[in-house]
C-alpha positions in Angstrom: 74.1 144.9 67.8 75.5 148.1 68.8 79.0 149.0 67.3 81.7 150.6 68.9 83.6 153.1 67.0 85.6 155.5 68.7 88.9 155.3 69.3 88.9 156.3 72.8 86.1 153.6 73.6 87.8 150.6 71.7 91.1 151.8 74.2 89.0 152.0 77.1 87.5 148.2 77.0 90.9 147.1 75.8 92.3 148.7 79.2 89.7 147.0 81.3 90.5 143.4 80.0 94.5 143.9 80.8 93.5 144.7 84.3 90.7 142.0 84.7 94.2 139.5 83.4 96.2 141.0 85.5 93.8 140.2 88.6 93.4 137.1 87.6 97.4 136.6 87.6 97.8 137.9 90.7 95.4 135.9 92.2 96.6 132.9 91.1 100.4 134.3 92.7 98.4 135.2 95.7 96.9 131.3 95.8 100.5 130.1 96.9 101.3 133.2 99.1 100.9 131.5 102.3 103.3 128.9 101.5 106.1 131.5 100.2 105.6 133.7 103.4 105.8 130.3 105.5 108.7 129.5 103.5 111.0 132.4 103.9 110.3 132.4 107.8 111.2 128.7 107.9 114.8 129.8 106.1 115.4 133.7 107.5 114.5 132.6 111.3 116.6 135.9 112.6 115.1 135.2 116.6 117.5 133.3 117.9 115.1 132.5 120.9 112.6 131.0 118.1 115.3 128.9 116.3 116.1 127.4 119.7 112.5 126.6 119.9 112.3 125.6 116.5 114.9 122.9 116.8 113.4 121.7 119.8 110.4 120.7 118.7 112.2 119.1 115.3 114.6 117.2 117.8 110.9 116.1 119.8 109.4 115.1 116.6 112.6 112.8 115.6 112.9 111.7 119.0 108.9 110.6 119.0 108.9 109.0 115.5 112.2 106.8 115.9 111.1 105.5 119.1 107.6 104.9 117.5 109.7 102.7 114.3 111.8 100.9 116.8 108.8 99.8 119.4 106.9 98.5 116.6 109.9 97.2 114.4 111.1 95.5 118.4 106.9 94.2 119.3 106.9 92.6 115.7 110.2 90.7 115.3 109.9 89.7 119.0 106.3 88.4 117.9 107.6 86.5 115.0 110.7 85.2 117.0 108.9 83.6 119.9 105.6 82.3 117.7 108.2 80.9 114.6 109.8 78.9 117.6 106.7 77.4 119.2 105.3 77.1 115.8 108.1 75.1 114.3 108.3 72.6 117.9 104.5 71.9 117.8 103.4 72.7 114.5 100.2 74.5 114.4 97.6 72.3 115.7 97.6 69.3 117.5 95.6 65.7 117.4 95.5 63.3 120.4 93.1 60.9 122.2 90.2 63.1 124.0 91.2 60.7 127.2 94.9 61.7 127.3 95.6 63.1 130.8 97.8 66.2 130.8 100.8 64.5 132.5 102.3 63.2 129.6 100.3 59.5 129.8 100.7 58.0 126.5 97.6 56.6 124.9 97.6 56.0 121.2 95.7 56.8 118.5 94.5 53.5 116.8 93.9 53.2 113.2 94.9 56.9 112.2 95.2 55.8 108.6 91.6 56.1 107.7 91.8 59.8 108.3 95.6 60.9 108.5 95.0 61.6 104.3 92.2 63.2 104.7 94.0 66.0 107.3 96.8 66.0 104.7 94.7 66.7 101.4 92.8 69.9 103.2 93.3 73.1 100.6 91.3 75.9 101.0 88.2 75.9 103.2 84.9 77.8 102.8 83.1 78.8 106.0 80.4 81.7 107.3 81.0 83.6 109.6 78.3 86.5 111.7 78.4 89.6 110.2 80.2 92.6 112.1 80.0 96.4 112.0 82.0 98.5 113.8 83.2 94.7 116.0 79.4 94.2 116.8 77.5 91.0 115.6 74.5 91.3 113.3 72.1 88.9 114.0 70.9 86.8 111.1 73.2 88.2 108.5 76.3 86.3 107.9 79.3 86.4 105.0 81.7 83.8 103.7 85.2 83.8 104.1 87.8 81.7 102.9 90.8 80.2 103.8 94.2 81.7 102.9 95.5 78.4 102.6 95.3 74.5 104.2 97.2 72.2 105.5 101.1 72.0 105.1 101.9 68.9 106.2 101.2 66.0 108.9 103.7 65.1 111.2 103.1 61.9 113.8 104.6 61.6 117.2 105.5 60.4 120.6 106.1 62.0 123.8 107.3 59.5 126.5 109.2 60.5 129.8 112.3 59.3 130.8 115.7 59.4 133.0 118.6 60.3 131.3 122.4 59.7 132.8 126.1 60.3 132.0 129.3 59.5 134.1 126.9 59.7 137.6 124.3 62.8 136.3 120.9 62.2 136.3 117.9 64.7 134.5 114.6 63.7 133.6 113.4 65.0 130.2 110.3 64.0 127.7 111.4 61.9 124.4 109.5 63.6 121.6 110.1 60.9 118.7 108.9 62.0 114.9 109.6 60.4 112.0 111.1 60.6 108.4 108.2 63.0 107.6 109.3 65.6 110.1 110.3 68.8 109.0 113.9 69.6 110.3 114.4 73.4 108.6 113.3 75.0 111.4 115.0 72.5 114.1 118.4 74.0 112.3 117.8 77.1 113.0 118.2 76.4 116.7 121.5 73.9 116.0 124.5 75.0 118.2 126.2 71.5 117.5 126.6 68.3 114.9 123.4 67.5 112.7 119.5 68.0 113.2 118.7 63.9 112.4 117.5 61.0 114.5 118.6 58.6 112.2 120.4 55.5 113.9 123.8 55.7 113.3 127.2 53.4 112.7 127.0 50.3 111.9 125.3 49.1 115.2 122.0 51.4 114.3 122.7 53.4 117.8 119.6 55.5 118.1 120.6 59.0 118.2 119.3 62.1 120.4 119.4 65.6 119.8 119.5 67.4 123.2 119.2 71.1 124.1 122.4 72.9 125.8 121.2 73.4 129.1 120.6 69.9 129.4 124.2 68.8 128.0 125.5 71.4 130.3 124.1 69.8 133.7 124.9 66.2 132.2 128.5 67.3 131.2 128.0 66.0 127.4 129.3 66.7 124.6 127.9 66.1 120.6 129.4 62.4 119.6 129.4 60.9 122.8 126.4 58.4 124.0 123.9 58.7 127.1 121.9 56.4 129.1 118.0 56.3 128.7 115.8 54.5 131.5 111.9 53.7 131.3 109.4 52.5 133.5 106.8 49.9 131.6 104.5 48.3 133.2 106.9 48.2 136.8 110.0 47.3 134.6 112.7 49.4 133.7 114.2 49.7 130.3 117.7 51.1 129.2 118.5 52.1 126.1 121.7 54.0 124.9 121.5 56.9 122.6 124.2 59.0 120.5 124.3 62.7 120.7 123.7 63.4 117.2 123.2 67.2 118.2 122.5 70.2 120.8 120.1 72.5 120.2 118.8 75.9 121.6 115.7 77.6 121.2 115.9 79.8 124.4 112.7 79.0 126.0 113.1 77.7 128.8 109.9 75.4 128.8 111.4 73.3 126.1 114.9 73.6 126.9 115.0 72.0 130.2 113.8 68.8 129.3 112.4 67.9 126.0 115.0 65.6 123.8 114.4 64.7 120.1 114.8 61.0 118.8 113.1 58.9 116.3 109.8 57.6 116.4 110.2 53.8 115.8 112.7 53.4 118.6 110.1 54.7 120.9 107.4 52.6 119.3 109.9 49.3 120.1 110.1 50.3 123.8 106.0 51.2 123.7 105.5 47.4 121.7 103.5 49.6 119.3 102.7 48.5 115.5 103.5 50.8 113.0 100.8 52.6 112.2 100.1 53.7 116.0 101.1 57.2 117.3 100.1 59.6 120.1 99.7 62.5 117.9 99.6 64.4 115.2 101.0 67.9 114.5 99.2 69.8 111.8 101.3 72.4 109.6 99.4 74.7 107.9 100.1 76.8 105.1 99.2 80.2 106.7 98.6 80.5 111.2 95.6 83.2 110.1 93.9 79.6 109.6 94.6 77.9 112.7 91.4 78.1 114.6 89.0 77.8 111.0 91.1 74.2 110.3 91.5 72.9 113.8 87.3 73.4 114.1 87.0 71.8 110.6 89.1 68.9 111.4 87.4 68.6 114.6 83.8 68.5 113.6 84.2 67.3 110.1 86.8 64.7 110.3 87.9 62.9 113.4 86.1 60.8 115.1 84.9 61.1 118.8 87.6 59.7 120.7 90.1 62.6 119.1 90.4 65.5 119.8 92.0 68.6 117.8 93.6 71.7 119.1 95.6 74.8 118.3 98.6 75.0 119.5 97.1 78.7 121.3 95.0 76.6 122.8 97.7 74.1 124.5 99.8 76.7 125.5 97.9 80.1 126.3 99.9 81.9 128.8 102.8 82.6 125.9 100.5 83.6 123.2 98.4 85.8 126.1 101.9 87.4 127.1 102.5 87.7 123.2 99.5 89.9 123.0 100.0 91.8 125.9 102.8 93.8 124.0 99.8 95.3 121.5 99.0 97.3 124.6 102.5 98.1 125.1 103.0 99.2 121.2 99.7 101.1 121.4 100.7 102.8 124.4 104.0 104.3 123.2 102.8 105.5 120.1 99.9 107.2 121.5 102.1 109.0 123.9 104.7 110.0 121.1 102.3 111.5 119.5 100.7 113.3 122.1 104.6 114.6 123.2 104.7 115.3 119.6 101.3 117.4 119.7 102.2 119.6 122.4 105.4 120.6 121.5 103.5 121.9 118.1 100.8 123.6 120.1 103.5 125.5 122.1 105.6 126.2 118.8 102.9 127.3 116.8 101.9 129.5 120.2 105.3 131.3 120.3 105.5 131.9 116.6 102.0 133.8 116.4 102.9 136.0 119.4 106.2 137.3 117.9 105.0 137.7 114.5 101.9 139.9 116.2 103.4 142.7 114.0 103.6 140.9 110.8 100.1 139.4 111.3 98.5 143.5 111.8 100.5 144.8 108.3 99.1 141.3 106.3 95.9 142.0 108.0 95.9 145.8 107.1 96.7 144.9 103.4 93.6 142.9 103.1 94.9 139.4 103.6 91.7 137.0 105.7 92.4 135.5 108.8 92.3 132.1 107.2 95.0 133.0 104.6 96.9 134.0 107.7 96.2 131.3 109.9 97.1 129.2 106.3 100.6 130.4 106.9 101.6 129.1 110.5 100.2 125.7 109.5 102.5 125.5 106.4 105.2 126.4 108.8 104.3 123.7 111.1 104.2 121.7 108.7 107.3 122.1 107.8 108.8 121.9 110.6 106.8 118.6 111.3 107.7 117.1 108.0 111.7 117.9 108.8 111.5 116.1 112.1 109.5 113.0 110.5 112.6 113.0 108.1 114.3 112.7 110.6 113.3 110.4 113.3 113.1 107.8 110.5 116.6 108.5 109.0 117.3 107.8 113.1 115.1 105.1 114.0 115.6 103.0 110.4 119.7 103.8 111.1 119.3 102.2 114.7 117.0 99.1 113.7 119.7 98.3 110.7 122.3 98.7 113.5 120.3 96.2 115.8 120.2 93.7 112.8 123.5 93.7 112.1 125.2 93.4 115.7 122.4 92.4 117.6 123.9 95.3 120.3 120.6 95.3 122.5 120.9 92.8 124.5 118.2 90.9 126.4 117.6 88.6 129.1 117.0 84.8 128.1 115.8 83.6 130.7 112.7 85.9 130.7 111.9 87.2 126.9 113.1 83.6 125.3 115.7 85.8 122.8 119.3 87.0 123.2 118.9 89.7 122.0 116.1 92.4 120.8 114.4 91.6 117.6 113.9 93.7 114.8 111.1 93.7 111.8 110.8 96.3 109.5 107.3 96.3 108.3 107.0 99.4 105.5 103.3 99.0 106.5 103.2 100.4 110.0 105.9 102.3 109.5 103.8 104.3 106.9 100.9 104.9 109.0 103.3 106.0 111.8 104.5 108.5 109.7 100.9 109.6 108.1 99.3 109.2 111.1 102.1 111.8 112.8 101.7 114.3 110.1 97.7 114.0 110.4 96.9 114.0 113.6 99.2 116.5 114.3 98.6 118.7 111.9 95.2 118.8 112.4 95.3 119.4 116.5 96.8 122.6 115.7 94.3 124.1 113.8 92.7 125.5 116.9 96.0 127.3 118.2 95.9 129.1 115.0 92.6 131.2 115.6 94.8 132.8 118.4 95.5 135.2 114.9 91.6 136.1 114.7 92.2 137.8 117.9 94.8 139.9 116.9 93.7 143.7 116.1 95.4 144.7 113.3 95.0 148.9 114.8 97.0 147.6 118.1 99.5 145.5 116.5 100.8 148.2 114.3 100.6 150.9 116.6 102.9 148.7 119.6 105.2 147.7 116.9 
């Protein structure tokens, strides 16, 4: 081992290792350098012509990603709205004779004990399903899923058309009758007047109704006062008077017009049914994602031929097509937010490089890479980015709270079911809106910046 021993030597090596640490400190400063230079232009913007274009493309940004968080808080709530009130008239999936005729003829199902448990008692199901990559079937390879839940409850019931009058007014309407079991929660929601029950009432046992406003409008009735019913059995009509227990509203006009709510065993008496007959059966389930899995189950596995099982997608498919028709709407609005979004960066980040030409030539002339350089406009579109995303969701949160608290966007009725526009604040989407902004974004403007590669340093200085 050789040995050092002069002074002058030992001072010399000792010199060299301060300056190798002091290049290693400075390049760990110089790691971060893009970010302080980005910095300092984002807060000592001195252009007035680049602040203007600055706080455009923050207002675009805040603009974009509000009306991104209310279309899809608006599409969701409106999609829970309108399903929750279908869902909680018709339940989930339906039971009836394979032979019934779809204008309301009432055949029964005989002998529904035998499997009306074995509906009720379905928890979780097992099934396989075709295996799919990228939404293409694999032949011969298959997985199995489960259920997220099973069945809720079972609710029997009758549907039987009649005429009902009041002082002179005549409407027809359909007599849904359910029993005890019925689940009345969600009936309450729609209540405008008196109770959700078709329990007789007073001492007489009057049967009682529960109609829908539009229909005590036209027949001039009000909740406590009694109505008419006629039927038509077998070429003989039959009255029967019914107390207005309640008016309801749901706001879809399908149901609203003409279907009434009373109980079951009143309309068995008028049918001369026994007890344990009924037309149908609606099917609750614990969680819709397991409507068409149950409904097949019960189908194949359970009923007998006669029956037939359906979802309720199934009996009604122009609502839940319509329903799904706003996905395309949501899909289209946030793709052209974004794309507003992108070119007001790409113009941004444009104007920036060309008037910092001269900065760009004295970096470039001190040694600093183009990518370092390019580095630096992306942190500063990034910023600016980031501000507007701050932004837009301070604006579009503020006016969805505002919407659930006055309800002041208003809607038409008679064609979107609701009185007003819904609002659900899902912290899901409403994340991906925001990373999917920043991302996309971001990354689209990584090709403006090598605009800086063809920047000569020589020219940049000497025009300055």
């Amino acid at each position: 081992m050789e040995t050092i021993s002069s002074g002058n030597s030992y001072l010399c090596i000792q010199d060299e290792a301060k300056v190798g640490l002091i290049h290693q400190t400075q390049i760990a400063h110089l790691r971060n350098l893009g970010h302080f230079i980005a910095g300092r232009l984002m807060q000592h913007n001195s252009r007035t012509f680049t602040r203007v274009i600055i706080r455009i493309a923050m207002a675009a940004i805040t603009v974009g990603v509000a009306v991104m968080i209310l279309t899809t808080a608006v599409i969701s709530g409106f999609k829970k709205e309108i399903t929750e009130k279908i869902f909680g008239f018709w339940g989930h999936i339906h039971i009836t004779d394979s032979n019934i005729a779809r204008n309301f003829e009432v055949v029964p199902i005989e002998g529904a004990a035998p499997f009306y448990d074995s509906i009720r008692n379905i928890s979780r199901l097992e099934y396989a399903r075709n295996l799919t990559i990228l939404g293409h079937e694999v032949e011969g390879q298959s997985r199995v899923f489960s259920t997220n839940g099973g069945v809720k409850a079972v609710n029997p019931y009758i549907i039987l058309p009649g005429v009902l009058s009041h002082q002179k007014q005549f409407h027809g309407v359909l007599l849904k009758g359910v029993d005890s079991t019925y689940s009345w929660k969600s009936m309450e929601g729609f209540l405008v007047q008196g109770k959700a029950d078709v329990r007789p009432v007073g001492a007489d046992k009057t049967p009682a109704i529960l109609l829908s406003r539009p229909i005590a409008e036209k027949m001039q009735v009000r909740q406590g006062q009694e109505v008419i019913m006629s039927f038509i059995m077998q070429g003989q009509q039959i009255k029967r008077r019914f107390y207005v227990n309640g008016i309801y509203k749901t706001g879809m006009e399908e149901y609203d017009k003409r279907l009434c709510l009373v109980d079951i065993e009143g309309l068995r008496s008028i049918l001369g049914w026994p007890q344990d007959e009924v037309q149908g059966m609606e099917v609750i389930l614990d969680d819709i994602r397991d409507m068409d899995v149950i409904a097949d189950y019960i189908y194949s596995e359970i009923l007998p031929a006669q029956y037939y099982a359906e979802t309720v997608r199934q009996k009604f498919p122009s609502i839940f097509d319509w329903l799904n028709l706003q996905d395309i709407n949501e899909e289209i609005i946030i793709s052209l937010m974004i794309l507003v979004a992108i070119i007001n960066m790409v113009t941004v980040l444009l104007i920036l490089i060309l008037e910092r030409t001269q900065m760009i030539g004295v970096l470039t002339s001190l040694g600093m890479s183009n990518a370092a350089i390019r580095g630096i406009f992306l942190y500063h579109a990034a910023y600016i980015i980031l501000y507007g995303l701050v932004m837009g969701n301070f604006l579009g949160l503020g006016i969805a709270w505002l919407q659930m608290q006055t309800g002041f966007i208003k809607l038409d009725e008679a064609n979107y079911y609701l009185d007003s526009a819904p609002v659900l604040l899902e912290w899901g989407p409403i994340l991906w809106i925001n990373a999917g902004t920043f991302v996309v974004t971001l990354l689209t403007l990584i090709l403006p910046t090598y605009l800086v590669t063809r920047i000569s340093p020589v020219k940049a200085l000497r025009f300055s």
